[in-house]
N, C-alpha and C positions, 0 to 999 in steps of 0.2 A: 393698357398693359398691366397696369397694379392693379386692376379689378380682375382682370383673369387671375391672376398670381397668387391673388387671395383667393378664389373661390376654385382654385385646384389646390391649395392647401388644405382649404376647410374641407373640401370633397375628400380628399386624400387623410387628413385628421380621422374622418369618421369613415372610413374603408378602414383602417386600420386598428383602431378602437373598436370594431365588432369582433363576435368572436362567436363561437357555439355555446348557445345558453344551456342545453340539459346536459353535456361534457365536460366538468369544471372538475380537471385536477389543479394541485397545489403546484405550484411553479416556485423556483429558487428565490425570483422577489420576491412572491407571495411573504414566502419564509422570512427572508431577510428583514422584509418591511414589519412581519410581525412581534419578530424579535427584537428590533432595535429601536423601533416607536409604540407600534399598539400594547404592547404587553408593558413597558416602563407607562404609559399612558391609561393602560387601567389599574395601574398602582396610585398613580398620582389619581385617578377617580375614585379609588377606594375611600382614601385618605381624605380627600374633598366633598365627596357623600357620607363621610361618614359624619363629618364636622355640620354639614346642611342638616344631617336626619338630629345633630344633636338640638340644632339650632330650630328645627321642626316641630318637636316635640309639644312642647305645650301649645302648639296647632292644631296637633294631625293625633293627639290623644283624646280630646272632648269629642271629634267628629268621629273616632272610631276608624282611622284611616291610616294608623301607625304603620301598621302591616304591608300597604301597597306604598308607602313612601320607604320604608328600610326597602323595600324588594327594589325599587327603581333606584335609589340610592346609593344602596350598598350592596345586595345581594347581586343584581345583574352585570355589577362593576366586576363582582368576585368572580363568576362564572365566567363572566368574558375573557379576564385573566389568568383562572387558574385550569376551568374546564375543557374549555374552547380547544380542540387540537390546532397544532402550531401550521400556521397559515392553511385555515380555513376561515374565513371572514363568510362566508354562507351559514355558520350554526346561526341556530336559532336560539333565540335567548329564552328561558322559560322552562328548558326541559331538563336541563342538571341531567345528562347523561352521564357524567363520569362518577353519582353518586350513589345508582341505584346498585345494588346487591346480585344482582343477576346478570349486568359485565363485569362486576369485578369476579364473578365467579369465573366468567368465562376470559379472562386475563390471566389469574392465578392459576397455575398448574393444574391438573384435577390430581386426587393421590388417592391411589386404590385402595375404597375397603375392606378392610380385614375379615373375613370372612365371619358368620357370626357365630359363636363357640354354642359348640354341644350341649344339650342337657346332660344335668347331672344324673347320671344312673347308681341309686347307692350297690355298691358290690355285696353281690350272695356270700349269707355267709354260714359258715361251715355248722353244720346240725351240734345242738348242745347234748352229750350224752350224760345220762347219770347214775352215778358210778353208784347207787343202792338197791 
């Protein structure tokens, strides 16, 4: 009897824990869980990579490897914290979409240009008559 009981749980565990893999919207835990553990937890990874990359250095400076230990260190803590939209745990680290120039364009309002002003035409002017 406890060996079926358990393998209709486990069977029923993982019925239930699947889902639709190319379908993934944000759901309220998602959120929840993002804001009140992941994001205070790549705060504390910032602060924690950051002290490792200080502590790195005269390592990962003679090998020429500064660059890929700040990016695993600090920069993907940063992304993940500050780029990442809230409860998506699918970005991908690496691409800093919220820094490139061409979504913020397309975030920021667009505002119509002014049309572009006229050439200067000097005005005709009046014939010089003389008076001799």
């Amino acid at each position: 009897m406890k060996k079926k009981l358990t393998a209709f749980l486990v069977v029923l565990i993982m019925v239930l824990s699947t889902g639709p893999v190319s379908a993934y919207e944000t759901s309220d835990i998602d959120i929840i869980a993002d804001v009140f553990f992941a994001r205070p937890g790549g705060i504390a990874a910032i602060a924690a990579g950051s002290a490792v990359f200080v502590l790195a250095l005269p390592f990962s400076l003679p090998t020429r490897s500064a660059g890929v230990v700040g990016q695993r260190l600090v920069l993907d803590p940063v992304e993940f914290t500050f780029c990442r939209p809230v409860g998506d745990f699918h970005y991908r680290l690496g691409s800093w979409d919220c820094w490139y120039e061409e979504e913020q364009a397309e975030i920021a309002p667009i505002e119509e240009e002014a049309p572009p002003p006229e050439p200067y035409v000097e005005p005709e002017r009046p014939p010089i008559h003389d008076r001799n």
